[in-house]
C-alpha positions in Angstrom: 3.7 2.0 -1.8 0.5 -0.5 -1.6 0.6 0.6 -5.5 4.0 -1.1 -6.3 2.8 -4.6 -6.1 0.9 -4.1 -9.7 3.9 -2.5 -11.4 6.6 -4.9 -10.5 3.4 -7.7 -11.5 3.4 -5.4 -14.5 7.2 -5.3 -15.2 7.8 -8.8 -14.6 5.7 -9.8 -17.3 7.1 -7.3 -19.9 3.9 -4.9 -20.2 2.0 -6.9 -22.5 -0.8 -5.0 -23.8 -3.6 -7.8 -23.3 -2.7 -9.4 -19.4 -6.2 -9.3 -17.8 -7.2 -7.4 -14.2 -7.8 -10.8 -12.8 -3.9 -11.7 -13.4 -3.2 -8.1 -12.7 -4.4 -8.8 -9.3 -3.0 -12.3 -9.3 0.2 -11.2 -9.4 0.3 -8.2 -7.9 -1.2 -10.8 -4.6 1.6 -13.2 -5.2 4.5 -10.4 -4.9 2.7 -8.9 -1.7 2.8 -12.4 -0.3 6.2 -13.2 -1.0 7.9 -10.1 0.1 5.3 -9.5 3.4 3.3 -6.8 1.9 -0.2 -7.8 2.6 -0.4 -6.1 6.0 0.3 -2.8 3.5 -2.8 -3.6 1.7 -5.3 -3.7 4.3 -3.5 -0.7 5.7 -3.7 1.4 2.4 -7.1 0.2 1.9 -8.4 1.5 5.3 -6.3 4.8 4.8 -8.4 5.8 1.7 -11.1 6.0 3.4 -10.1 7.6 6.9 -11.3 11.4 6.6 -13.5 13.4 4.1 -12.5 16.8 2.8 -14.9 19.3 3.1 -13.1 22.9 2.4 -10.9 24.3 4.1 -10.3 23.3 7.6 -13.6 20.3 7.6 -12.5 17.1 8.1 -14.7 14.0 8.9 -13.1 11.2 10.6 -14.3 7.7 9.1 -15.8 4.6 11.1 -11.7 3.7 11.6 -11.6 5.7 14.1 -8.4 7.0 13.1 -7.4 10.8 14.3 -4.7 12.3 12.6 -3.7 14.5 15.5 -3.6 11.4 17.7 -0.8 8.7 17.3 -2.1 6.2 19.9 -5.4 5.9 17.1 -2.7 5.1 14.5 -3.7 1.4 14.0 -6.2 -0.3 11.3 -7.2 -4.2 12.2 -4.4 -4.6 14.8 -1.7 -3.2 12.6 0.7 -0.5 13.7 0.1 2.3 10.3 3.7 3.4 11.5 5.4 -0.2 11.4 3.4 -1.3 8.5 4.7 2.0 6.3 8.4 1.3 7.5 8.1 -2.3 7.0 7.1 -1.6 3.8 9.7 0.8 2.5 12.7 -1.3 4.0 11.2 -4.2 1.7 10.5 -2.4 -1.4 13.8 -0.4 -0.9 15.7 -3.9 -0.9 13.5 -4.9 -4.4 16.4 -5.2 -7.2 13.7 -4.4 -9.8 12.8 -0.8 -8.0 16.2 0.1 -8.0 17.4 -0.3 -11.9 19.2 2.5 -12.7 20.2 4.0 -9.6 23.8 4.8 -8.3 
């Protein structure tokens, strides 16, 4: 979902070949601003980097302190990852340009 920011940037602006990363990234920050999304970004950035795989059955817990197993640890900078992700969906779900197409 944090993802969706830089497509509808993207799609707003017709896919030209040439826009740069920095207006990439302008944009994709102005959409998550006006529709609320910025609590999804710090979430999403924090997820990527809450356990290690190591084979089958090794998993190392990062510095957020995160365990998967435990709900009550479900929270990155004072944000609910459970709120945040529903949140989230409701708003992109309501996003006219995600939506083209469907019935």
């Amino acid at each position: 979902m944090n993802r969706v920011a830089e497509y509808l940037g993207l799609d707003r602006r017709g896919y030209p070949p040439d826009v740069s990363d920095n207006q990439r990234r302008r944009d994709a920050r102005k959409i998550r601003d006006d529709h609320g999304l910025a609590d999804l970004r710090v979430c999403a950035d924090a997820l990527k980097h809450v356990r290690i795989n190591q084979g089958p059955g090794g998993v190392t817990l990062s510095s957020t302190g995160i365990d998967p197993n435990d709900q009550t640890t479900w929270t990155v900078g004072g944000h609910d990852l459970g709120k945040v992700a529903d949140n989230a969906f409701a708003t992109l779900n309501g996003l006219p340009e995600l939506n083209k197409g469907s019935t």
